[in-house]
N, CA, C and O of each residue as an XYZ file, in Angstrom:
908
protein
N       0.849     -1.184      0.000
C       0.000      0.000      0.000
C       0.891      1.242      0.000
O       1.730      1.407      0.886
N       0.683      2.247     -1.143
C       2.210      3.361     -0.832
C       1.251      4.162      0.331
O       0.088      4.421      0.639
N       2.521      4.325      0.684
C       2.099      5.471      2.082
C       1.777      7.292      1.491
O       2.386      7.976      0.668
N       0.569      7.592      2.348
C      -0.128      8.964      1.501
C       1.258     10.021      2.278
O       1.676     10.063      3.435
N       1.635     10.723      1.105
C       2.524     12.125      1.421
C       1.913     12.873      2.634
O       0.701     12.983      2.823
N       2.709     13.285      3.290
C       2.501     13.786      4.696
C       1.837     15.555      3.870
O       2.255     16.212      2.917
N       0.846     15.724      4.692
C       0.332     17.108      4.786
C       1.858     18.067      5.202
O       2.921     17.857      5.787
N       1.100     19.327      4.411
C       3.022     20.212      4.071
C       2.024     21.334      5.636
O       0.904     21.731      5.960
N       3.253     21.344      6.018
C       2.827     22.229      7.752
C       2.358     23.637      7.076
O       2.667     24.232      6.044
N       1.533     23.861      8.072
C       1.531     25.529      8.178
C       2.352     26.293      9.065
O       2.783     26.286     10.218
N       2.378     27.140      7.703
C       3.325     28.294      8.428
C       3.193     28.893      9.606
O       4.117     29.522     10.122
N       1.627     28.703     10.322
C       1.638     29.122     11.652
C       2.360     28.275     12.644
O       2.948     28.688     13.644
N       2.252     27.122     12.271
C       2.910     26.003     13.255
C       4.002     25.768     13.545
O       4.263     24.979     14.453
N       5.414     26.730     12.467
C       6.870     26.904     12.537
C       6.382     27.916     13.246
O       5.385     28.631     13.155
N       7.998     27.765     14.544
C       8.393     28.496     15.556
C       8.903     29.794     14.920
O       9.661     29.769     13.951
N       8.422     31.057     15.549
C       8.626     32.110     15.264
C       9.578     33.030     15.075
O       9.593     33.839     16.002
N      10.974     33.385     13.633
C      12.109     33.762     13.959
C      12.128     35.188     14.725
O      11.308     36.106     14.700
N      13.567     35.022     15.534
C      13.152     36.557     16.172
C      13.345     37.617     15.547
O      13.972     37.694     14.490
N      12.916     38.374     16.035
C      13.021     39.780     15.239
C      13.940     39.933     15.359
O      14.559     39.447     16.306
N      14.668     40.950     14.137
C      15.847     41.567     13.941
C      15.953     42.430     14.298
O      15.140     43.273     13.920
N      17.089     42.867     15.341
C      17.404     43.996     15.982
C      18.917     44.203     15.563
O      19.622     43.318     15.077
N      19.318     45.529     15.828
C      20.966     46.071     15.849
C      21.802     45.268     16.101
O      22.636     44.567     15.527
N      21.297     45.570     17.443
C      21.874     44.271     18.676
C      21.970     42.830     18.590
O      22.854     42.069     18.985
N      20.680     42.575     17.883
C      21.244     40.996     17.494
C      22.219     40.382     16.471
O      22.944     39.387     16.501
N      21.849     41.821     15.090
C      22.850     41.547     14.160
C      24.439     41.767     14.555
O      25.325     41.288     13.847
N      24.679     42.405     15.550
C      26.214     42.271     15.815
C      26.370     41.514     16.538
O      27.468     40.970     16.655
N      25.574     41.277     17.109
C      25.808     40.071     17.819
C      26.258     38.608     17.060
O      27.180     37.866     17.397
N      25.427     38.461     16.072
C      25.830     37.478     15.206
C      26.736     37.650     14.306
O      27.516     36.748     13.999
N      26.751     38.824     13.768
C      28.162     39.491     13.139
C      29.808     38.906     13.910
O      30.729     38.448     13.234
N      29.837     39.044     15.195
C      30.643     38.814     16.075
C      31.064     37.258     15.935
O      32.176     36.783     15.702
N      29.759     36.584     16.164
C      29.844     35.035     16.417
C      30.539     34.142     14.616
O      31.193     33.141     14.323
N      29.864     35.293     13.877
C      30.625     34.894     12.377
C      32.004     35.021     12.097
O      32.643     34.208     11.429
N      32.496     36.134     12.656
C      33.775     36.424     12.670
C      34.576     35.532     13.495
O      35.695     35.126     13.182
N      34.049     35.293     14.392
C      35.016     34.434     15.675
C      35.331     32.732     14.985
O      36.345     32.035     15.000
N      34.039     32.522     14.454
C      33.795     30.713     13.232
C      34.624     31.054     11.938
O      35.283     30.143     11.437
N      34.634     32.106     11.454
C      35.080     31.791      9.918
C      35.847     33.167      9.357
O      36.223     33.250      8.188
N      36.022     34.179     10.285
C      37.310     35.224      9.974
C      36.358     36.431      9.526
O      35.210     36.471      9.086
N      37.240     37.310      9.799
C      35.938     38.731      9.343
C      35.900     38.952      7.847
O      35.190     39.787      7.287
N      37.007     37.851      7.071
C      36.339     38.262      5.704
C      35.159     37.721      5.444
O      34.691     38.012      4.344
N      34.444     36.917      6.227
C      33.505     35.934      5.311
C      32.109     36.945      6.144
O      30.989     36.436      6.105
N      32.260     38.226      6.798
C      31.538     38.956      7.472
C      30.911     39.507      6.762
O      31.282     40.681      6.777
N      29.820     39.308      5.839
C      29.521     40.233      4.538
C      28.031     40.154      4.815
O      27.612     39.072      5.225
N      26.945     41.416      4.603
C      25.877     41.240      4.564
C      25.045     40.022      3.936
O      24.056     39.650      4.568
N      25.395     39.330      2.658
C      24.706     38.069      2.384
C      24.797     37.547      3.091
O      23.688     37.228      3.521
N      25.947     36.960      3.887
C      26.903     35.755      4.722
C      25.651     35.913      5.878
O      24.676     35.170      5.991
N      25.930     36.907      6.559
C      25.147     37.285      7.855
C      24.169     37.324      7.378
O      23.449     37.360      8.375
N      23.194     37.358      6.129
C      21.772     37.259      6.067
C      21.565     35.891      5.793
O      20.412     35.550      5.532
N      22.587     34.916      5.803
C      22.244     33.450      5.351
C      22.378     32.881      7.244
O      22.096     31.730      7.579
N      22.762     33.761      8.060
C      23.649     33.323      9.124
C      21.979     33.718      9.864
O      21.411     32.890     10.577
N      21.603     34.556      9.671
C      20.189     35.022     10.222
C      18.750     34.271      9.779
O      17.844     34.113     10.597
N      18.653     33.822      8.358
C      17.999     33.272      8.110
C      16.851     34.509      7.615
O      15.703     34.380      8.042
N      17.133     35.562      6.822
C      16.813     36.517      6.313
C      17.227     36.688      5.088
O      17.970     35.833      4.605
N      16.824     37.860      4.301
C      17.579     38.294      3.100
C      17.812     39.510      3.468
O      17.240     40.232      4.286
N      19.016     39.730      2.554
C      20.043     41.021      2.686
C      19.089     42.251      3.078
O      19.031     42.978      4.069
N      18.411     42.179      1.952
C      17.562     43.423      2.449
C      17.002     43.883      3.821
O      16.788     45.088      3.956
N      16.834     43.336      4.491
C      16.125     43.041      6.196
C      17.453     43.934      6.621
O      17.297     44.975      7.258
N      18.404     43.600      6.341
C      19.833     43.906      7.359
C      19.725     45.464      6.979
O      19.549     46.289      7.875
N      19.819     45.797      5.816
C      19.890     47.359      5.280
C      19.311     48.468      6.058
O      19.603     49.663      6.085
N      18.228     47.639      6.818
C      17.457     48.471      7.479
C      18.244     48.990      8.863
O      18.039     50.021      9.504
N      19.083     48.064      9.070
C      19.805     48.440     10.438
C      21.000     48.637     10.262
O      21.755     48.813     11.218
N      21.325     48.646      9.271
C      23.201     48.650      9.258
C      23.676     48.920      7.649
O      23.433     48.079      6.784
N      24.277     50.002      7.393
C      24.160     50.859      6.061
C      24.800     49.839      4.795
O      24.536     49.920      3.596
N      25.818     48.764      5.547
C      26.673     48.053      4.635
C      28.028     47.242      5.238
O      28.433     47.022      6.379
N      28.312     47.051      4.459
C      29.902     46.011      5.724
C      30.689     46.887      6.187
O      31.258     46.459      7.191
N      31.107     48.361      5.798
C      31.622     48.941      6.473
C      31.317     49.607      7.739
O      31.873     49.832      8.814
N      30.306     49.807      7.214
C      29.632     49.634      8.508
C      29.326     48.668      9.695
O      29.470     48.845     10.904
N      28.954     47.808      9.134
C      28.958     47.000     10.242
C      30.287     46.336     10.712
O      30.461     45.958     11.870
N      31.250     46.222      9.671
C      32.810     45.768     10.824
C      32.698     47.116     11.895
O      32.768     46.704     13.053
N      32.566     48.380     11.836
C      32.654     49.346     12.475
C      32.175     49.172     13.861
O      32.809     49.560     14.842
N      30.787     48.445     13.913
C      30.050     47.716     14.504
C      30.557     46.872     15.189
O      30.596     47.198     16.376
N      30.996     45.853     14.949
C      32.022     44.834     15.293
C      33.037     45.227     16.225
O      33.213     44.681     17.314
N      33.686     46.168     15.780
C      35.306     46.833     16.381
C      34.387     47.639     17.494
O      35.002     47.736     18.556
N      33.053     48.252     17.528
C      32.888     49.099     18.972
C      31.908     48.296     19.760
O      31.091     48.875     20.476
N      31.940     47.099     19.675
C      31.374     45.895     20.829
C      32.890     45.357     20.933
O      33.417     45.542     22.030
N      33.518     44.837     20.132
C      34.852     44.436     21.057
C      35.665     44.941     21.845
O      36.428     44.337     22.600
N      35.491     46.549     21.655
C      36.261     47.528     22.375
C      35.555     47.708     23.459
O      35.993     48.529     24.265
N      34.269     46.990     23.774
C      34.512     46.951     25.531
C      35.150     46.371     26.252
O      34.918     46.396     27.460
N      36.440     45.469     25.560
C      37.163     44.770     26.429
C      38.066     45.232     26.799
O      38.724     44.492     27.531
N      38.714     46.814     26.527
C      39.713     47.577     26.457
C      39.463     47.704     27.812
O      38.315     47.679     28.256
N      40.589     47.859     28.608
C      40.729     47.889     30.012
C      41.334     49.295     30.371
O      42.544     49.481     30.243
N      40.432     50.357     30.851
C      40.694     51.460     30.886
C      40.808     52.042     32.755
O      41.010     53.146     33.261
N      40.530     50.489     33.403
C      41.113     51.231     35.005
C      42.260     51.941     34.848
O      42.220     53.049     35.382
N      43.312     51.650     34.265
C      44.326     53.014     34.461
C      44.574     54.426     34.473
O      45.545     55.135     34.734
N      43.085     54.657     34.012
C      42.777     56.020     34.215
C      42.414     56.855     35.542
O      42.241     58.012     35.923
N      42.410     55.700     35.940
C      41.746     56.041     37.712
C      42.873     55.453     38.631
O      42.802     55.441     39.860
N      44.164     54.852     37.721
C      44.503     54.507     38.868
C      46.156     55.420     39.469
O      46.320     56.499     38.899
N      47.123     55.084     40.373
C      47.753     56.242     40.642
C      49.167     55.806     39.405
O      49.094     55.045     38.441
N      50.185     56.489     39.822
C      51.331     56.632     38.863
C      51.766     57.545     37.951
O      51.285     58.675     37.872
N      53.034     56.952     36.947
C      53.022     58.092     36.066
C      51.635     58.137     35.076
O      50.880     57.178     34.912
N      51.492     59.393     34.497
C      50.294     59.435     33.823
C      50.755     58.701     32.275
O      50.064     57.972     31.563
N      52.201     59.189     32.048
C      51.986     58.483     30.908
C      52.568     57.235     30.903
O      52.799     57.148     29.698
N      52.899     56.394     31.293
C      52.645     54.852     31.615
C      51.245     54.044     31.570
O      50.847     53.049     30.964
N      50.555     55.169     32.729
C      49.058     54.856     32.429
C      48.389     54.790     31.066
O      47.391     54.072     30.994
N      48.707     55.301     30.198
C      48.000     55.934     29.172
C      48.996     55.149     28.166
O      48.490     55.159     27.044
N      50.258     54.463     28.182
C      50.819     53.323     27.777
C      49.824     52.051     28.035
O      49.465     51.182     27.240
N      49.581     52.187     29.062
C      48.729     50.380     29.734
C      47.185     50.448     28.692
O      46.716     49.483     28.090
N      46.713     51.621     28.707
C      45.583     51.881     28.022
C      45.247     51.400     26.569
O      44.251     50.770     26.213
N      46.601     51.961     25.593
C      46.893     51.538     24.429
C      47.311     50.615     24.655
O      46.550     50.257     25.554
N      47.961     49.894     24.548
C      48.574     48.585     25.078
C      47.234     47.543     25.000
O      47.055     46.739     24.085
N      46.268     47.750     26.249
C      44.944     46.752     26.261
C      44.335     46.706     24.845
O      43.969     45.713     24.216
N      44.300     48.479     24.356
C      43.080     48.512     22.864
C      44.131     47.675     22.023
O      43.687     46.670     21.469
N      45.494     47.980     21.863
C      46.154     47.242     20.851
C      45.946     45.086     21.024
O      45.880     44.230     20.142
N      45.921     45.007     22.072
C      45.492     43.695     22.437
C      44.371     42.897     22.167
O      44.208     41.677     22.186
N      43.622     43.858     21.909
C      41.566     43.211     21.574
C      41.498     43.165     20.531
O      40.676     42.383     20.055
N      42.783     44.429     19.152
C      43.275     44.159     17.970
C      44.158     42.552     17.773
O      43.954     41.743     16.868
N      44.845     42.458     18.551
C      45.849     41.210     18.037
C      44.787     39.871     18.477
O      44.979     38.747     18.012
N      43.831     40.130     19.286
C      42.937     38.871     19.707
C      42.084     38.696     18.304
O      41.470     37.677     17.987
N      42.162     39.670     17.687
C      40.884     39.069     16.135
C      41.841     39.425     15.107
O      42.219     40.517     15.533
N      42.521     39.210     13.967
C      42.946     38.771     13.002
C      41.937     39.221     12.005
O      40.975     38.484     11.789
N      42.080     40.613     11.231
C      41.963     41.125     10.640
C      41.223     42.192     10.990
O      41.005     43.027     10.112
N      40.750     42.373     12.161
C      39.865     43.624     12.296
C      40.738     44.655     12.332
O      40.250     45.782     12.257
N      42.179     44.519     12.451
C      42.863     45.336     13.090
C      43.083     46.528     11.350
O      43.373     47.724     11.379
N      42.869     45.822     10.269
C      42.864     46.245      9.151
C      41.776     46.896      8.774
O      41.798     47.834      7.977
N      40.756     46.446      9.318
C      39.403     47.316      8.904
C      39.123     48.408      9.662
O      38.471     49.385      9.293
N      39.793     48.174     11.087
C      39.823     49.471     12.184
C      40.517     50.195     11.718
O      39.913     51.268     11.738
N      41.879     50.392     11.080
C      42.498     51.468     10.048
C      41.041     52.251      9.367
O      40.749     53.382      9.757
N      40.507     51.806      8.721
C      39.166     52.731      8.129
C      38.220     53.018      9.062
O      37.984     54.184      9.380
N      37.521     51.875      9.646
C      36.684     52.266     10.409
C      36.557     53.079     11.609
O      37.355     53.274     12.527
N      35.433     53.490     11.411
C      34.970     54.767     12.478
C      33.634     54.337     13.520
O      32.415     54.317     13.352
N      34.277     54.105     14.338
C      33.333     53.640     15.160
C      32.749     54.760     16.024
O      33.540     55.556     16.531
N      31.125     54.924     16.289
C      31.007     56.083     17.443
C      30.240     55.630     18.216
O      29.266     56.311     18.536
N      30.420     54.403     18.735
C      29.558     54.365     20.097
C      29.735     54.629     21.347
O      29.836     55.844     21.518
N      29.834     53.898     22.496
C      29.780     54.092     23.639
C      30.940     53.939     24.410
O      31.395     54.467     25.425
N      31.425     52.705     23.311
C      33.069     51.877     23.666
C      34.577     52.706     23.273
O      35.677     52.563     23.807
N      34.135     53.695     22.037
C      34.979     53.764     21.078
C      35.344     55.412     22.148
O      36.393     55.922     22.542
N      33.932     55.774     22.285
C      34.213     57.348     23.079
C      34.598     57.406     24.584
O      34.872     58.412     25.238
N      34.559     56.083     25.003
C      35.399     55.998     26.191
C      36.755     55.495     26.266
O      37.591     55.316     27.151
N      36.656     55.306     24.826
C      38.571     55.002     25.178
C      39.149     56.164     24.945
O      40.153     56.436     25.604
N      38.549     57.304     23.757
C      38.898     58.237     23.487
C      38.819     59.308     24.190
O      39.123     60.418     23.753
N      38.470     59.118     25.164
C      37.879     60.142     26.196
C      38.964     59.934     27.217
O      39.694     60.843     27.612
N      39.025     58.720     27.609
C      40.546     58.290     28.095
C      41.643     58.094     28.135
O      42.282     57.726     29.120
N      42.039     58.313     27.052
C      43.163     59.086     26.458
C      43.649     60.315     26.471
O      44.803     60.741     26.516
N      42.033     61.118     26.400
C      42.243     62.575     25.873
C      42.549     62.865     28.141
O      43.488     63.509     28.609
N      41.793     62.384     28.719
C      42.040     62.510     29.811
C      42.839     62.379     30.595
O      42.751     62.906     31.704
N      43.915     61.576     30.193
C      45.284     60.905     30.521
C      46.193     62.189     29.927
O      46.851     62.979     30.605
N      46.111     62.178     29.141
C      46.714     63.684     28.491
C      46.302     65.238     28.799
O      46.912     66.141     28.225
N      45.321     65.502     29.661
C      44.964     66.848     30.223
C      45.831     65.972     31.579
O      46.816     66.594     31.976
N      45.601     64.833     32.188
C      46.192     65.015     33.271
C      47.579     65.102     33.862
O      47.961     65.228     35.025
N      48.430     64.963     32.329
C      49.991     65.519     32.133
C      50.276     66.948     31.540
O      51.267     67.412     30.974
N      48.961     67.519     31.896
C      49.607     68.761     31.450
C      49.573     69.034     29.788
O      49.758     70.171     29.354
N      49.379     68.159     29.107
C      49.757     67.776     27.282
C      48.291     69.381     26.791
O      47.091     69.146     26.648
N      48.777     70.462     26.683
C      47.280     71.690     25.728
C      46.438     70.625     24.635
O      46.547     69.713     23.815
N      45.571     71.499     25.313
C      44.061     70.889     24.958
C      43.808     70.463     23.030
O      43.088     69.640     22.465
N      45.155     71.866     22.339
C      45.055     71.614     20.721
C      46.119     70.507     20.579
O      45.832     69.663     19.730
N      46.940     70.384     21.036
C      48.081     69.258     21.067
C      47.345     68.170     21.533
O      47.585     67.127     20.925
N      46.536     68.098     22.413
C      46.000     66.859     22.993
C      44.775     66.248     21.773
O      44.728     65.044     21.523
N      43.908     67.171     21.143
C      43.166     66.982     19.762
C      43.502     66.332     19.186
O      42.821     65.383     18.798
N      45.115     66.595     18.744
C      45.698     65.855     17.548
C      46.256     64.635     18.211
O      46.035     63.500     17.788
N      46.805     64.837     19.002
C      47.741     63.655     19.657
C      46.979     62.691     20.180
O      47.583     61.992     20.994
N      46.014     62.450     20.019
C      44.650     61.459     20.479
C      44.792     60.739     19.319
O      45.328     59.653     19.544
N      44.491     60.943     18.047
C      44.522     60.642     17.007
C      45.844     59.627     16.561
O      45.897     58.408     16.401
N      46.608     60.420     16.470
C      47.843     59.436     16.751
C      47.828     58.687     17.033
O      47.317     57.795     16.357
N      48.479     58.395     18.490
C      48.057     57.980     19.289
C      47.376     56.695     18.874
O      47.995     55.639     18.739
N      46.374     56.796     18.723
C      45.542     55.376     17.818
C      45.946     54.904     16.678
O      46.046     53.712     16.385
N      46.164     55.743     16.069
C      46.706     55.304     14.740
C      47.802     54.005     14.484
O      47.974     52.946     13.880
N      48.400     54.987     15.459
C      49.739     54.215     15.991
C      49.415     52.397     16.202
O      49.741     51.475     15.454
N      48.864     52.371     17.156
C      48.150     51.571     17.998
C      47.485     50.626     17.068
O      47.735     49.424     17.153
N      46.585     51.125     16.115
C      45.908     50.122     15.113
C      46.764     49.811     14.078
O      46.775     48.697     13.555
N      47.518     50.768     13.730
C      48.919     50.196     12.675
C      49.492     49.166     13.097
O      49.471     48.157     12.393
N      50.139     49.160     14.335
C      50.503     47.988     14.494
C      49.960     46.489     15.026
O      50.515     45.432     15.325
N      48.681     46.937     14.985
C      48.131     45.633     15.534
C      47.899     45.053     13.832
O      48.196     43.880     13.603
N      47.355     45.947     12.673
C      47.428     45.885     11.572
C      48.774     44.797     10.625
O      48.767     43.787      9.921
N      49.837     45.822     11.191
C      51.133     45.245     10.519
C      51.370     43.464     11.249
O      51.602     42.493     10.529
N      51.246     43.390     12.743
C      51.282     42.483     13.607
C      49.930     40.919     12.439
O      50.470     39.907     11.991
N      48.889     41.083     12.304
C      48.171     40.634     12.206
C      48.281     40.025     10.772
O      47.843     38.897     10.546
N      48.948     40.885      9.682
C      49.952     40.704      8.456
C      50.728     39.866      8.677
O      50.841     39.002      7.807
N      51.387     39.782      9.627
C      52.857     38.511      9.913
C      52.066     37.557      9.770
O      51.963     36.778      8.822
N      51.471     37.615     10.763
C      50.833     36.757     11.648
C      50.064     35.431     10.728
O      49.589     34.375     11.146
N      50.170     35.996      9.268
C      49.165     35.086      8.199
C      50.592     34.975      7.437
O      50.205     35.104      6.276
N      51.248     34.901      7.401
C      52.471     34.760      6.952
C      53.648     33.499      7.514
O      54.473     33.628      8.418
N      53.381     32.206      6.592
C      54.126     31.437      7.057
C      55.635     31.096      7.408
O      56.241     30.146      7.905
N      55.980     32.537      6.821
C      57.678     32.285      6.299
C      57.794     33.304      7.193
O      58.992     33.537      7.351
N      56.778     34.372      8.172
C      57.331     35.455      8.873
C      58.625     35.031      9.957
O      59.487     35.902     10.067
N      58.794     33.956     10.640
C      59.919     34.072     11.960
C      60.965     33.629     10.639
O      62.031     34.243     10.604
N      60.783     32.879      9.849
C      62.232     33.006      8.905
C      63.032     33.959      8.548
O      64.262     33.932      8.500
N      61.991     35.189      8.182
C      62.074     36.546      7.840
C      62.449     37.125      8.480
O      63.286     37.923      8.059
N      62.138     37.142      9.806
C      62.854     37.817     11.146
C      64.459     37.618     11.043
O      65.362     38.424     10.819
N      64.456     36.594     11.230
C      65.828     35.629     11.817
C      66.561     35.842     10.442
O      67.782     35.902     10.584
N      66.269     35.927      9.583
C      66.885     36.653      8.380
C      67.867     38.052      8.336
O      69.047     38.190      8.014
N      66.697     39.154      8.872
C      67.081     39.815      9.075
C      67.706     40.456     10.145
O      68.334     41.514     10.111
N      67.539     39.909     10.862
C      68.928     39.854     12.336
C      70.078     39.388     11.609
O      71.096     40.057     11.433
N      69.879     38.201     11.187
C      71.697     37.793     10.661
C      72.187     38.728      9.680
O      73.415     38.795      9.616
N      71.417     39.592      8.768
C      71.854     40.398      8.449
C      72.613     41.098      8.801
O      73.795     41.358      8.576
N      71.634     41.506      9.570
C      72.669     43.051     10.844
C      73.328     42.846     11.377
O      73.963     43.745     11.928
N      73.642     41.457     11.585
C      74.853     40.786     12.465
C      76.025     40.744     11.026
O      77.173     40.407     11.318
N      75.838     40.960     10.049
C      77.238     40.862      9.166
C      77.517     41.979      8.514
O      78.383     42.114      7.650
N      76.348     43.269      9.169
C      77.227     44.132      8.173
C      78.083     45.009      8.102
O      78.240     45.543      9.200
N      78.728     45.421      7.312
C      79.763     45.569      7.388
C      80.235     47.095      7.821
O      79.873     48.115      7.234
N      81.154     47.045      9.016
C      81.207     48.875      9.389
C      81.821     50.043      8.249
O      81.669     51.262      8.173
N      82.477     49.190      7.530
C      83.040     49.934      6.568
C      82.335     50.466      5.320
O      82.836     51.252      4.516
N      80.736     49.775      5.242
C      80.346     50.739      4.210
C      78.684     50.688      5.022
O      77.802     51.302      4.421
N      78.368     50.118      6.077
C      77.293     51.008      7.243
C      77.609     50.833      8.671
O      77.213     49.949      9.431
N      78.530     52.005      8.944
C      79.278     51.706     10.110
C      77.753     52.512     11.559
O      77.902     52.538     12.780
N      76.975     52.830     11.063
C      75.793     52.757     12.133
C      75.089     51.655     12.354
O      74.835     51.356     13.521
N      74.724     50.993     11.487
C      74.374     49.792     11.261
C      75.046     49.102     11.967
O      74.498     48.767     13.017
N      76.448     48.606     11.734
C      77.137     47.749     12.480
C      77.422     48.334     14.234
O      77.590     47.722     15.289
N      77.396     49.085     14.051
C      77.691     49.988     15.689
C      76.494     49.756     16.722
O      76.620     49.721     17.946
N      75.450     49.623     16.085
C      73.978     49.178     17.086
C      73.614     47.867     16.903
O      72.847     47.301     17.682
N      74.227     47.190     15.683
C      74.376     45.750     15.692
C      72.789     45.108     15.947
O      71.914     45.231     15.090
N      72.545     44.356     17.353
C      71.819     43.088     17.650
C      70.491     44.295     18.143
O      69.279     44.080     18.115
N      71.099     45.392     18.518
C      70.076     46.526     19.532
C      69.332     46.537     18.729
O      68.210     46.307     19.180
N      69.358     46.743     17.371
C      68.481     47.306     16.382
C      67.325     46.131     16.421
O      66.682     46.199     15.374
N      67.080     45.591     16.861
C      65.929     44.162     16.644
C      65.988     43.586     18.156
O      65.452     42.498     18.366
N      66.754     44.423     19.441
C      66.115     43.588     20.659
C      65.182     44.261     21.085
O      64.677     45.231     20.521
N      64.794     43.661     22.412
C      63.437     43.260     22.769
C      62.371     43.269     22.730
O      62.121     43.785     21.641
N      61.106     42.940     23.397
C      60.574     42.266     23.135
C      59.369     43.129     22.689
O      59.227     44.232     23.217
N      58.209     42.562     21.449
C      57.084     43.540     20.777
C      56.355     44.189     21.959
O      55.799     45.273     21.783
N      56.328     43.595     23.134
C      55.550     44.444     24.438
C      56.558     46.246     24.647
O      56.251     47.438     24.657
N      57.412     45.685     24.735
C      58.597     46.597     24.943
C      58.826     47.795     24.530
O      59.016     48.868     25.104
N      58.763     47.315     22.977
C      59.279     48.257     21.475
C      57.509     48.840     21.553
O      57.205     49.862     20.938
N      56.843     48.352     22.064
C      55.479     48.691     21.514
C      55.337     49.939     22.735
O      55.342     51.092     22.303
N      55.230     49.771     24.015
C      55.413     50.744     24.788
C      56.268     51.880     24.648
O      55.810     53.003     24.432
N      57.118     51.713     24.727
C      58.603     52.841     24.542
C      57.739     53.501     23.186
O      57.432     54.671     23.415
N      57.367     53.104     22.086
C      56.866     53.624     20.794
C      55.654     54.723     21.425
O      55.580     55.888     21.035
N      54.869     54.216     22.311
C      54.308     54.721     23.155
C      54.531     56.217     23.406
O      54.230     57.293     22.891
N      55.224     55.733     24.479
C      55.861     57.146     25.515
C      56.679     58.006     24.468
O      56.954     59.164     24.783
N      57.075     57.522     23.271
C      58.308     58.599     21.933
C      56.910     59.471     21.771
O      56.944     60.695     21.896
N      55.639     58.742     21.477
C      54.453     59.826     20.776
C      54.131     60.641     21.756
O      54.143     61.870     21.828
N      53.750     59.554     22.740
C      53.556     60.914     24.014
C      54.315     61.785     24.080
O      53.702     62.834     24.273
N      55.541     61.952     24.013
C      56.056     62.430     24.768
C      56.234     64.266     23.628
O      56.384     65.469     23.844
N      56.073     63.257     22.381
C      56.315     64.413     21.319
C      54.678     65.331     21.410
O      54.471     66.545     21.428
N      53.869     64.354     21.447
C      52.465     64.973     21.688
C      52.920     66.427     23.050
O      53.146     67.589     22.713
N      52.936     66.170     23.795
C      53.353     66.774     25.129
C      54.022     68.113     24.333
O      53.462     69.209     24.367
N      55.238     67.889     23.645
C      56.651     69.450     23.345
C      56.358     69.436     21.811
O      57.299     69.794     21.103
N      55.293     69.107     21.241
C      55.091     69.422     19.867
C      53.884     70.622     19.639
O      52.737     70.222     19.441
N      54.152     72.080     19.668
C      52.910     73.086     19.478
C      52.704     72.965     18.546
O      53.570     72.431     17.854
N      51.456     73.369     17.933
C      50.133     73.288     17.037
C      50.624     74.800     16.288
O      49.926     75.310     15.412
């Protein structure tokens, strides 16, 4: 006896998807990036990831640049900004600050490239910037020097989490390194006698290190550089 085809359900009887909110789309934006890398972060991707079509998303979020933008000012609440409150030198503090934002860059692998463009203005993005700019009134750094030197400052900061994140997909990068140390270890004083005179210095320690000190050089120029 063939068996009769099953009755096709009604659509009332599927469970109800949730509504689309801001909040949920970065939210899932986030969870895409973390599974499969922020290139595959693209409004189709996330409207196949939602169970929507593209169009639905438009309504909340202008386009991918936008929404990595999105992306980069929910992760930047992980930036650890007690050092603003806490005692010491100010600009050490304000080293530890950059330092954390550059860190929430090297934790995701490629955002650190899209944060070069992107402009984030939420809640996350104006409290780091606010904390900065505050770390810098509290050394004394003028208020037009402190404008610009905020800017920096970040720049700095996302460049190298940028350049860092470049190696980082790069299989031949510690070859490359170690390359170029032995370089500098042979050359010759007689036709780059600076070169040879700083020798091994020129490539020691460690990216925490070079990354701080890089730090305190901007600060410090921010601080004796007038506008």
């Amino acid at each position: 006896m063939t068996p009769r085809p099953s009755a096709p359900r009604s659509r009332r009887e599927r469970p109800a998807k949730p509504a689309l909110t801001h909040e949920g789309i970065v939210t899932a934006a986030v969870r895409l990036m973390a599974a499969e890398g922020l290139q595959r972060v693209t409004m189709r991707r996330l409207a196949q990831e939602l169970d929507t079509g593209p169009a639905s998303l438009y309504v909340y979020v202008a386009g991918t640049a936008e929404l990595h933008a999105a992306i980069l000012e929910e992760l930047l609440g992980a930036v650890d900004l007690a050092p603003v409150a806490d005692e010491g030198d100010w600009r050490d503090r304000l080293a530890q600050v950059l330092l954390s934002y550059t860190r929430v860059l090297f934790d995701h692998p490629g955002l650190a490239q899209s944060a070069l463009v992107a402009r984030p203005v939420g809640p996350n993005y104006l409290a780091l910037v606010e904390s900065v700019l505050a770390l810098l009134h509290r050394g004394g750094v003028p208020d037009g020097q402190a404008a610009w030197g905020v800017d920096v400052l970040l720049q700095v900061a996302t460049a190298t989490a940028a350049e860092q994140s470049a190696r980082q997909g790069t299989p031949d990068a510690d070859d490359e390194h170690d390359a170029f140390v032995e370089a500098l270890g042979q050359t010759s004083s007689l036709t780059h006698p600076r070169i040879a005179a700083l020798g091994s210095d020129l490539a020691s320690g460690t990216p925490h290190q070079r990354l701080a000190w890089i730090f305190r050089a901007v600060v410090n120029g921010t601080a004796t550089t007038p506008r």
